[in-house]
C-alpha positions as CSV (number, residue, x, y, z in Angstrom):
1,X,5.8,71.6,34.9
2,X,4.1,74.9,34.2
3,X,6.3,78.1,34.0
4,X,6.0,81.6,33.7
5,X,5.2,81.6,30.2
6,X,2.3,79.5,30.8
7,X,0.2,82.0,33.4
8,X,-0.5,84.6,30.3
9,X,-1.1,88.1,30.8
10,X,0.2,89.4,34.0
11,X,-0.3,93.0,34.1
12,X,-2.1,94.2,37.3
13,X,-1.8,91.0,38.8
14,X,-0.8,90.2,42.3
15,X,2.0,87.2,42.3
16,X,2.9,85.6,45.5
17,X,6.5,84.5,44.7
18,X,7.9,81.7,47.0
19,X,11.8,82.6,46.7
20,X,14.5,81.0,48.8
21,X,16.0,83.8,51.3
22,X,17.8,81.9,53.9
23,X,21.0,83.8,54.1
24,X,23.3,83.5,56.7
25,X,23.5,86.3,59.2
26,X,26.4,87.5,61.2
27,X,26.0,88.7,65.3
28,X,24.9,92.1,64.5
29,X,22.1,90.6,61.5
30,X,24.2,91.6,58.5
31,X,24.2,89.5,55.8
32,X,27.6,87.5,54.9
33,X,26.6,85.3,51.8
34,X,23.6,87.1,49.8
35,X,24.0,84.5,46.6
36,X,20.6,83.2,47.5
37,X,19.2,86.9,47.3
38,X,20.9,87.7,44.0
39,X,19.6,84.5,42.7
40,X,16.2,85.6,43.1
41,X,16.5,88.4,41.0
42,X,15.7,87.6,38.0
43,X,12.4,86.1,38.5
44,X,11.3,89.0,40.1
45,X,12.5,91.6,37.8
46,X,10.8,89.3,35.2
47,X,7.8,89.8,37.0
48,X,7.8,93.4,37.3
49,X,8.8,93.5,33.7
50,X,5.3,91.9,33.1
51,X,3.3,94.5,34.7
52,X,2.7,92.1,37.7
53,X,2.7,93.5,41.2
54,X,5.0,91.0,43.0
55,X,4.7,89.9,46.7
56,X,8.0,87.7,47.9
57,X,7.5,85.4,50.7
58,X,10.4,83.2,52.3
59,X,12.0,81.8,55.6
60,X,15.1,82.6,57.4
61,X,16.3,80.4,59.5
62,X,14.7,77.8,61.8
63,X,12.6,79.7,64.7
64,X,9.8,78.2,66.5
65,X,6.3,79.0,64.8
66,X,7.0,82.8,66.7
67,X,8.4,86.1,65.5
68,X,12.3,86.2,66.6
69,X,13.6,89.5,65.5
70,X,16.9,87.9,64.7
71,X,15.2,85.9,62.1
72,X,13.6,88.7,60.4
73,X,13.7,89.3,57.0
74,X,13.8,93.2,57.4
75,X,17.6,92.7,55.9
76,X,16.7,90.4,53.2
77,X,14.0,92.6,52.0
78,X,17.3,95.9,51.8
79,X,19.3,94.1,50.2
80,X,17.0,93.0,47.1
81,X,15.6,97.2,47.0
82,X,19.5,97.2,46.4
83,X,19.8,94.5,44.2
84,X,16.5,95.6,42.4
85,X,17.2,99.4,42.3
86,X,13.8,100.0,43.4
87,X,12.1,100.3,46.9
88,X,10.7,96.9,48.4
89,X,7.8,97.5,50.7
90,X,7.8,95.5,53.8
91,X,5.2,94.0,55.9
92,X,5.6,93.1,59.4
93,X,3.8,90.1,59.7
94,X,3.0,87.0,56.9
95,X,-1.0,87.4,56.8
96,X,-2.5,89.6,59.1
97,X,-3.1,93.9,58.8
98,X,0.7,94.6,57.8
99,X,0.4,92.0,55.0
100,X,-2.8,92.5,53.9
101,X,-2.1,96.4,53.9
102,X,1.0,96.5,52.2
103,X,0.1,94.1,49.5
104,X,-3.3,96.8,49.0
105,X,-0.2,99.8,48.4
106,X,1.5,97.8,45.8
107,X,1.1,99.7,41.8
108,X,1.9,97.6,38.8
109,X,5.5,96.6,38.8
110,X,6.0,97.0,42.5
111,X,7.6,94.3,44.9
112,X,6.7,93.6,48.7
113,X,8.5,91.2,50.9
114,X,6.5,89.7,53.9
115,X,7.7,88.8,57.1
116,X,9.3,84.9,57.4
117,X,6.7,82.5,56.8
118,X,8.2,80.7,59.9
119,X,7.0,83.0,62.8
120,X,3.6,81.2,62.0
121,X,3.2,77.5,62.9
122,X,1.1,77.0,60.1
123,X,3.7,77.2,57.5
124,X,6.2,74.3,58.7
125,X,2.7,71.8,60.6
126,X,2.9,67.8,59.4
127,X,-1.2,69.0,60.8
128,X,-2.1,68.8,57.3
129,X,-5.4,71.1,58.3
130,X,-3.4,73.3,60.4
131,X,-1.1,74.0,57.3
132,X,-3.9,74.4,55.0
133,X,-5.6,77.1,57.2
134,X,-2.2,79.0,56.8
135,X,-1.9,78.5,52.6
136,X,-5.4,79.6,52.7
137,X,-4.6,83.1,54.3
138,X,-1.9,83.3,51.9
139,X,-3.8,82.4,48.9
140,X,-5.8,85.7,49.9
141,X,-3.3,88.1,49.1
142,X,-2.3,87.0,45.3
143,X,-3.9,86.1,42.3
144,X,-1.4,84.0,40.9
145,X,1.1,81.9,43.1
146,X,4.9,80.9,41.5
147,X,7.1,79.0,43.1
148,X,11.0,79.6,42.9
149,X,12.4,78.7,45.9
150,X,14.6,75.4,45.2
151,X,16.2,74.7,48.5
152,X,13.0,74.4,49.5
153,X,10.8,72.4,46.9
154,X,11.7,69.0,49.2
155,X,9.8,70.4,52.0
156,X,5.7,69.6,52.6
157,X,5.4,73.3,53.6
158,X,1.9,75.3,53.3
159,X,3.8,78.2,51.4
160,X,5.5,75.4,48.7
161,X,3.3,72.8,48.5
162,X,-0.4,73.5,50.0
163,X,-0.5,77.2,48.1
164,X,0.3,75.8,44.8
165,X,-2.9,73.6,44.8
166,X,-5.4,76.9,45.9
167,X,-4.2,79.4,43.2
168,X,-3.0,79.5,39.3
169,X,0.2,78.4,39.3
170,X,3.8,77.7,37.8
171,X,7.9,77.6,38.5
172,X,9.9,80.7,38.4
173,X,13.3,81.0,35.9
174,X,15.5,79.6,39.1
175,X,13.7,76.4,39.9
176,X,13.6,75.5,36.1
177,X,17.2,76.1,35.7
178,X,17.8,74.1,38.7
179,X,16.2,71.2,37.7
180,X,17.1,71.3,34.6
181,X,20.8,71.5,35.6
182,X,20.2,68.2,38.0
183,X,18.6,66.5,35.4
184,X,21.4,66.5,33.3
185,X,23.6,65.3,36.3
186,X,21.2,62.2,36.4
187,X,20.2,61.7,33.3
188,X,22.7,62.3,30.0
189,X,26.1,63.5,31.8
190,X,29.3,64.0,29.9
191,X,31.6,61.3,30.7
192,X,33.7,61.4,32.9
193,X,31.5,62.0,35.6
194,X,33.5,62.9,38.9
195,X,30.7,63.7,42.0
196,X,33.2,65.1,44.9
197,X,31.5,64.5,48.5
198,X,31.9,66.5,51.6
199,X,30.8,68.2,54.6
200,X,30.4,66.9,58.5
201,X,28.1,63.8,58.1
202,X,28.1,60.4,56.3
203,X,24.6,60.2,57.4
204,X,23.7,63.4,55.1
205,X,24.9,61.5,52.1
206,X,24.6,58.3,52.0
207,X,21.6,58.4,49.8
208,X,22.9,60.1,46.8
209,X,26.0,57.6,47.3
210,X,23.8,55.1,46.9
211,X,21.8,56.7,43.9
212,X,25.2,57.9,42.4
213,X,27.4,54.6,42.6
214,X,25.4,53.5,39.5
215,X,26.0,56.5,37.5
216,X,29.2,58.3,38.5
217,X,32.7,57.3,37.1
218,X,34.3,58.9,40.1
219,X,33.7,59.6,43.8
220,X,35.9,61.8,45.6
221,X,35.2,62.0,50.0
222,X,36.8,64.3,52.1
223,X,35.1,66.6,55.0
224,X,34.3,65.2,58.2
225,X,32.4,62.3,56.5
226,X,35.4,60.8,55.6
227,X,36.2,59.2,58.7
228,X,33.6,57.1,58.6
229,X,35.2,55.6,55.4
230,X,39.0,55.5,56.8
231,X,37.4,54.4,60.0
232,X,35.5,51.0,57.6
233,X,38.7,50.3,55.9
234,X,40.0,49.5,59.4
235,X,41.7,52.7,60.0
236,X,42.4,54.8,63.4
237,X,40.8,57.8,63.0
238,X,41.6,59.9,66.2
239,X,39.0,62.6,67.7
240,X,38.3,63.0,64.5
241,X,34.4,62.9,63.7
242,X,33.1,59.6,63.2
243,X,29.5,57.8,63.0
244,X,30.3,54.5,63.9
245,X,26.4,53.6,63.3
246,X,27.3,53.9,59.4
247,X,30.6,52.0,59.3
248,X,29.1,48.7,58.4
249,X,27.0,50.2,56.0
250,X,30.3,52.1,54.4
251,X,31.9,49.5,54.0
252,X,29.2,47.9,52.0
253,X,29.6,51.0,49.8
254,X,32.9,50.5,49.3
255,X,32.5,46.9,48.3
256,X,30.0,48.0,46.2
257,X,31.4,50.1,44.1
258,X,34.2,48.1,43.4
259,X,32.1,45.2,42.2
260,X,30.8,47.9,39.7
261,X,34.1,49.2,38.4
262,X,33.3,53.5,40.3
263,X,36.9,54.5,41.9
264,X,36.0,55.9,45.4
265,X,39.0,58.0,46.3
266,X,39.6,58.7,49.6
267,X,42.4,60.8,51.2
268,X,46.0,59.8,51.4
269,X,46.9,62.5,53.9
270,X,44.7,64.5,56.5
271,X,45.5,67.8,58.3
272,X,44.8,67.4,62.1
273,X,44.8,69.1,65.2
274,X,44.3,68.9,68.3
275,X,41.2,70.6,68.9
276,X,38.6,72.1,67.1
277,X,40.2,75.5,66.8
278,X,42.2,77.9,63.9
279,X,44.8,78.3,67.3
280,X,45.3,74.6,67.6
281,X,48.9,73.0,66.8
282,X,47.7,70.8,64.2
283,X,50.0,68.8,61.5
284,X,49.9,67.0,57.9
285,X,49.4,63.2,59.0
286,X,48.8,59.9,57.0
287,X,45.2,59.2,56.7
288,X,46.0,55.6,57.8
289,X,47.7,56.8,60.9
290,X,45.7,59.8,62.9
291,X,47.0,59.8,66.3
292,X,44.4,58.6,69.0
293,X,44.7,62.6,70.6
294,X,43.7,64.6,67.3
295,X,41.5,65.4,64.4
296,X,41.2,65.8,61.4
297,X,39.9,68.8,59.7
298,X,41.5,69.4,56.4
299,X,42.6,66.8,53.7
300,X,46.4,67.2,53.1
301,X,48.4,68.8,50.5
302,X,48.9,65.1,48.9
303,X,45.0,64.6,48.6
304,X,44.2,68.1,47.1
305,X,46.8,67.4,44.8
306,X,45.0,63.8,43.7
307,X,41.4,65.5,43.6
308,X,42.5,68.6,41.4
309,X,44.3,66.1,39.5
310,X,41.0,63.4,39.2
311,X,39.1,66.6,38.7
312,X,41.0,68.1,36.0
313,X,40.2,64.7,33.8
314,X,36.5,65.4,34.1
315,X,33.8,66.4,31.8
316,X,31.1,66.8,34.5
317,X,31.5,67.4,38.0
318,X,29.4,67.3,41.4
319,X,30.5,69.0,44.1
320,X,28.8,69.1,47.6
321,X,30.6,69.9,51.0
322,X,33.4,71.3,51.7
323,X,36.8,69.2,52.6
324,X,37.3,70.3,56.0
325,X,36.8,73.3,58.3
326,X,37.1,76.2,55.5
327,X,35.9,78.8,58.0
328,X,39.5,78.6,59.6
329,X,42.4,79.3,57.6
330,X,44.3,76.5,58.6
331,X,42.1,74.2,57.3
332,X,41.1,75.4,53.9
333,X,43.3,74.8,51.6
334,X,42.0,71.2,51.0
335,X,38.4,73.3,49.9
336,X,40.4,76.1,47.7
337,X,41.9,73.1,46.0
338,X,38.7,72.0,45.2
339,X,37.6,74.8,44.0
340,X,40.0,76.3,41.9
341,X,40.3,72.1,40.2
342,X,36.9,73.1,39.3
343,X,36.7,76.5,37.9
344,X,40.0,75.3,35.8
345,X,38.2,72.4,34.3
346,X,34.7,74.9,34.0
347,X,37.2,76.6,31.8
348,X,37.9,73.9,29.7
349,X,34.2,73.1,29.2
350,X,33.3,70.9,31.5
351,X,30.2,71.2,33.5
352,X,30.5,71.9,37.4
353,X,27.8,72.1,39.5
354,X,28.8,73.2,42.9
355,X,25.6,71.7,45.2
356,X,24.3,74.5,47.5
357,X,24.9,74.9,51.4
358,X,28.0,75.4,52.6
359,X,29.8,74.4,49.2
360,X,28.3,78.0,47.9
361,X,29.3,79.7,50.7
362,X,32.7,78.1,51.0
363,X,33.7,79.1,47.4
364,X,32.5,82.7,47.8
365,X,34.3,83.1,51.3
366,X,37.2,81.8,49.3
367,X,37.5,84.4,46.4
368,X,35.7,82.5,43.6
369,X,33.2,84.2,41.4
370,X,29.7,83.0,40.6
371,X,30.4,82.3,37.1
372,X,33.6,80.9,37.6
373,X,31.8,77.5,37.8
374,X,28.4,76.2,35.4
375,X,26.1,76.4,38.1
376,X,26.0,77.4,41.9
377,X,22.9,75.7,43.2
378,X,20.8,77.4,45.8
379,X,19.3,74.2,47.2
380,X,21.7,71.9,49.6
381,X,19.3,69.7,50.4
382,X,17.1,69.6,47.8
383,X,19.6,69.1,45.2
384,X,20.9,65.9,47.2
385,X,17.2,64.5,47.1
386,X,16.6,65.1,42.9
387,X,20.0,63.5,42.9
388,X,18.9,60.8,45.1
389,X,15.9,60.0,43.0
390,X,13.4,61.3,45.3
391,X,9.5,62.7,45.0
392,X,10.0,66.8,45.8
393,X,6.7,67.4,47.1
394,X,7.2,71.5,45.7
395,X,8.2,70.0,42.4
396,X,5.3,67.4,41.9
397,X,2.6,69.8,43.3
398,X,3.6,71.7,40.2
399,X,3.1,69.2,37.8
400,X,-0.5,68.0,39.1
């Protein structure tokens, strides 16, 4: 895989920069979690550094191939002039006049952020000519094309994959790190290795269970995806959530994993209510006895205590999704838990990695500092599929 390094000179060359902008937005459009922005940083003062004139194209959110002024990157672009100390120039559309004008304006060492990628239809097609037409536009405006957007790199996307075959090009400073990171995680971890699992679905995981049963020592559930585990061991599980489409195929996990000697530890003790709601009357309950009228949406105080416990005897850890509804006080201490188990063993020199998507934003909401923990990926998703064993279409287009 090509980097930086590799491109040579760069003075008064234009460098489209794929970065990975999708923050989350509150009602009035201000940003609530701008890890993603800070992260791309340090590529692009790297960049600037080298005399190149940088142009930053990303996506926010998920509209429909059509400009959606809540999705606008207008924000984004703010918040790195802040983060840069320097003003970002912003162009209205992705390729037309405002694009093409603004990236005309930029000097040597200068940054311009385009409008999301996503308002054209081009950029997200499975019309492979149709998202070729699009990289081709895009290819117009830069000389040299690097790609450091992670949570993306498992997407066939015209500004990811199709760019990166029409121009000069390598991986930014945040996609190394990243894989490099999850390379370690599957290839030469520190035993033991403890991978702690979370978040709504079971459906969302079940291939880096699979992938991971034959290299972790440990495998923590809790979140929502937990009940489909209590629910295969025979257990009532309430209103809680439940996909009962994956319990045979959890309790083959489970089976599994026992055969080859990897402790799945699943929660003694659940928090649940009876609706979905911080207001609810909710109460600590055995995870073998959920009444039939509420939910779970917290692992109990006897559980946290367990993981920080099994975490604390780690020498690499995994984290992704949260333990249960951390956005509502009631339900987060199961996710602090976490959390702090994890920056107390970072401290003792094991490696954590916390795994992107709502894991980031759950520590951050919850007080924890960036470097509290090894690594905070920026890709969810994509960390989950390197993890899984996967082909990242952004990654191998790279390497070709």
């Amino acid at each position: 895989m090509r980097t930086i390094d590799d491109l040579g000179k760069l003075q008064g060359k234009t460098v489209l920069l794929r970065s990975d902008l999708n923050v989350p937005l509150d009602d009035a459009g201000a940003i609530t979690d701008d890890g993603r922005v800070r992260a791309s940083v340090p590529t692009i003062q790297r960049l600037r550094d080298a005399g190149a004139r940088v142009v930053v194209c990303a996506h926010l959110g998920r509209p429909k191939g059509v400009p959606e002024e809540k999705y606008s990157l207008r924000p984004v672009a703010d918040r790195l002039a802040e983060l840069l100390g320097t003003p970002v120039l912003f162009a209205t559309d992705t390729v037309g006049e405002s694009a093409n004008e603004t990236v005309d304006r930029l000097n040597d060492g200068d940054v311009a952020v385009l409008e999301n990628l996503r308002f054209n239809p081009g950029e997200t097609s499975k019309d492979d000519a149709e998202r070729a037409a699009f990289a081709d536009q895009l290819s117009h405006l830069a000389d040299v094309y690097v790609s450091d957007g992670f949570g993306v790199v498992h997407r066939k996307q015209a500004s990811v994959y199709d760019i990166a075959e029409r121009l000069p090009q390598a991986a930014g400073g945040l996609v190394e790190t990243e894989v490099g990171v999850l390379r370690q995680l599957t290839e030469k971890p520190q035993r033991p290795y403890a991978v702690v699992l979370g978040g709504a679905k079971v459906s969302d995981k079940l291939g880096v269970i699979e992938a991971l049963l034959g290299k972790a020592d440990l495998l923590l559930i809790g979140g929502g995806m937990v009940f489909t585990f209590l629910a295969a061991q025979g257990h009532e599980v309430g209103k809680s959530l439940l996909e009962e489409d994956q319990v045979a195929r959890v309790r083959g996990y489970l089976a599994d994993a026992e055969n080859r000697g990897v402790q799945i530890v699943l929660p003694t003790d659940i928090v649940a209510a009876t609706e979905f709601s911080a207001d609810a009357d909710h109460e600590v309950v055995a995870a073998d006895a959920i009444p039939a009228d509420r939910m779970g949406l917290d692992i109990g105080p006897e559980s946290a205590a367990a993981f920080a416990q099994a975490i604390g005897t780690a020498k690499t850890v995994f984290w992704n999704g949260p333990m249960g509804a951390f956005e509502m006080q009631p339900y987060a201490a199961g996710t602090q838990a976490v959390a702090q188990a994890l920056a107390d063993v970072t401290a003792k020199g094991a490696t954590t990695v916390v795994g992107g998507g709502d894991s980031a934003a759950a520590v951050r909401q919850l007080g924890f500092s960036d470097d509290a923990f090894s690594h905070i990926s920026t890709g969810g998703g994509a960390s989950l599929e390197f993890l899984e064993g996967k082909t990242l279409p952004g990654l191998e287009v790279l390497e070709s």
